[in-house]
C-alpha angles and dihedrals in degrees: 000000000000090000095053086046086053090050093048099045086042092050085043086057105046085051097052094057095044083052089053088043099057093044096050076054097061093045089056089045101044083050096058088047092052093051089048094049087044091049090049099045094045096051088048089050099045091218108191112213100268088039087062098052091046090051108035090068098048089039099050086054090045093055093047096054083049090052096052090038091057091047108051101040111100098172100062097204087057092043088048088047089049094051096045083051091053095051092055098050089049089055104090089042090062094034085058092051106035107015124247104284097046088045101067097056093061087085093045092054085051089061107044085046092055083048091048085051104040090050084050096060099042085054088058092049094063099043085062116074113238109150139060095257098056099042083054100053086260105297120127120259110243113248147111116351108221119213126207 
């Protein structure tokens, strides 16, 4: 019975630190992903240095409010509602910061970097092999013909 008790607390163990380990992994990777986002805003934006120090703040607390906004929004069309309601209050701030024309395209850059990431990752994905075929070399595994 020790010994099954030794087993257990050794396999609890050795999942916990996989679990810490795959988190410290996100974070690393969220992180990348955040200086990236920052990088390509910025240059869309053409932010000059005191622009930037002016932005990042407002931004950083923009995107927050976005993030819990997203997440805790069940009904789609009241979280989209909610987020269209956050972007427009944050309009005057960026308008402050950035001016009126510059400030329009802040959302657009959002959402060609999300594009960019998302057909990055796609492009990772692929390059991965998931499926039979390509575990095989791309020849189909033998097995039940279906008929239609």
């Amino acid at each position: 019975m020790k010994k099954f008790y030794l087993l257990l607390v050794l396999v609890s163990i050795t999942a916990f630190v996989n679990a810490q380990e795959d988190v410290i992994a996100n974070e690393k990777k969220q992180q990348g992903i955040d200086a990236l986002k920052v990088a390509f805003i910025s240059k869309e934006l053409e932010l000059t240095p005191d622009e930037a120090q002016k932005f990042w703040p407002v931004y950083n607390q923009y995107a927050k409010e976005l993030k819990t906004t997203i997440n805790h929004g069940n009904d789609a069309l009241d979280r989209d509602e909610k987020v269209l309601n956050l972007r427009k209050s944050y309009k005057e701030q960026f308008s402050n910061v950035l001016g009126q024309q510059r400030m329009n395209k802040i959302f657009n850059a959002e959402g060609r970097f999300r594009n960019l990431l998302i057909k990055s990752m796609r492009d990772q994905n692929q390059r991965i092999p998931n499926n039979r075929l390509e575990q095989q070399g791309g020849r189909p595994r033998p097995g039940p013909e279906r008929r239609h």
